[in-house]
C-alpha positions in Angstrom: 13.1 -13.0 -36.5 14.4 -12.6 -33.2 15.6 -8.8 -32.2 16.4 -7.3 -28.1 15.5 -3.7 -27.0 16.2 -2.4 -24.0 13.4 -4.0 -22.6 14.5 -7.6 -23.1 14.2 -9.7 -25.8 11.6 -10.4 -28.2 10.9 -13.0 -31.0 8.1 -12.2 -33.8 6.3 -15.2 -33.2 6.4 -14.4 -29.2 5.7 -10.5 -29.5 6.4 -9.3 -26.3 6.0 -12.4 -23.8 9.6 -12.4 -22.7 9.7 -8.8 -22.1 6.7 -9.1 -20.1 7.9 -11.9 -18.4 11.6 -10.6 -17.7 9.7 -7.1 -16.7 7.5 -8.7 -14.2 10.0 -10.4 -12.4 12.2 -7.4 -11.7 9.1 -5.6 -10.5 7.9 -8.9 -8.3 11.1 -8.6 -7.0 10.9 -5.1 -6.2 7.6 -5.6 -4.5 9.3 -8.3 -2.6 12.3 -6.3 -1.4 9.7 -3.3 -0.4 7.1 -5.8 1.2 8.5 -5.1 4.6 8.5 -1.1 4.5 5.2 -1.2 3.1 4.1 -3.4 5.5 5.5 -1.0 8.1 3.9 2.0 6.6 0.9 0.4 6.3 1.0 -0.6 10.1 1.9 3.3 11.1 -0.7 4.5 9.4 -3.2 2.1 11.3 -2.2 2.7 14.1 -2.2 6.5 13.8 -5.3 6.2 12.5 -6.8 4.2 15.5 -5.0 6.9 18.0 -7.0 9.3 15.7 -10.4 7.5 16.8 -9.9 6.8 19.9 -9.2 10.3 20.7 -12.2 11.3 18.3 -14.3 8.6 20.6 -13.0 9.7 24.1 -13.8 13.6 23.3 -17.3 12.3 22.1 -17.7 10.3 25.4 -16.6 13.6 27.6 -19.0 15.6 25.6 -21.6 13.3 26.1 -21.1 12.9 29.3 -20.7 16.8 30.2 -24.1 17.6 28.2 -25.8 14.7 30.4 -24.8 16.3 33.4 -25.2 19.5 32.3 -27.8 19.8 29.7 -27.1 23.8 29.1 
Protein backbone atom coordinates (compact mmCIF):
# COMPACT_ATOMS: atom_id res chain seq x y z
CA UNK A 1 0.00 0.00 0.00
CA UNK A 2 1.68 3.04 -0.83
CA UNK A 3 -0.38 6.55 0.05
CA UNK A 4 1.34 10.59 0.26
CA UNK A 5 0.21 13.18 2.95
CA UNK A 6 1.30 16.32 3.16
CA UNK A 7 4.18 15.26 4.84
CA UNK A 8 5.71 13.18 1.97
CA UNK A 9 5.20 9.94 1.08
CA UNK A 10 4.77 6.79 2.92
CA UNK A 11 4.66 3.06 2.11
CA UNK A 12 3.10 0.48 4.74
CA UNK A 13 5.96 -1.62 4.86
CA UNK A 14 8.29 1.70 5.30
CA UNK A 15 5.92 3.58 7.91
CA UNK A 16 7.12 6.82 8.07
CA UNK A 17 10.96 6.53 6.94
CA UNK A 18 10.60 8.75 3.85
CA UNK A 19 8.77 11.36 5.54
CA UNK A 20 11.31 11.42 8.11
CA UNK A 21 13.91 11.42 5.73
CA UNK A 22 12.30 14.09 3.20
CA UNK A 23 11.51 16.17 6.63
CA UNK A 24 15.01 16.06 7.84
CA UNK A 25 16.56 17.31 4.93
CA UNK A 26 14.44 20.43 4.57
CA UNK A 27 15.19 21.19 8.18
CA UNK A 28 19.16 20.30 7.67
CA UNK A 29 18.90 22.64 5.13
CA UNK A 30 17.36 25.20 7.07
CA UNK A 31 19.94 24.79 9.68
CA UNK A 32 22.40 25.15 6.98
CA UNK A 33 21.03 28.41 5.46
CA UNK A 34 20.74 29.93 9.26
CA UNK A 35 24.25 28.53 10.29
CA UNK A 36 25.81 31.83 9.59
CA UNK A 37 23.21 34.16 11.65
CA UNK A 38 23.45 31.84 14.33
CA UNK A 39 26.83 31.87 14.25
CA UNK A 40 26.70 35.60 14.42
CA UNK A 41 24.35 35.71 17.24
CA UNK A 42 26.07 33.42 19.01
CA UNK A 43 29.40 35.53 18.52
CA UNK A 44 27.39 38.92 19.81
CA UNK A 45 26.32 37.48 22.59
CA UNK A 46 29.91 36.38 23.57
CA UNK A 47 31.20 39.06 23.11
CA UNK A 48 28.65 41.20 25.01
CA UNK A 49 28.98 38.90 27.54
CA UNK A 50 32.79 39.18 27.88
CA UNK A 51 32.29 43.28 27.85
CA UNK A 52 29.85 42.33 30.67
CA UNK A 53 32.84 40.70 32.72
CA UNK A 54 35.34 42.70 32.11
CA UNK A 55 33.51 45.62 33.23
CA UNK A 56 32.18 43.32 36.30
CA UNK A 57 36.14 42.53 36.85
CA UNK A 58 37.52 46.19 36.40
CA UNK A 59 34.83 47.56 39.01
CA UNK A 60 35.91 44.63 41.33
CA UNK A 61 39.67 45.63 40.78
CA UNK A 62 38.81 49.56 41.57
CA UNK A 63 36.93 48.48 44.56
CA UNK A 64 39.56 46.43 45.75
CA UNK A 65 41.88 48.64 45.18
CA UNK A 66 39.98 51.75 46.89
CA UNK A 67 39.21 49.55 50.13
CA UNK A 68 43.11 48.66 50.16
CA UNK A 69 43.92 52.15 50.26
CA UNK A 70 41.31 53.12 52.17
CA UNK A 71 40.16 50.49 54.44
CA UNK A 72 37.00 52.71 55.80
Amino acid sequence: MIGTSEFGIFTHQGGWIDTYLCAWSCLRYNLLSLYPHILRYQLVVQLSYCKQVRETDEDLLATILTRRINPF
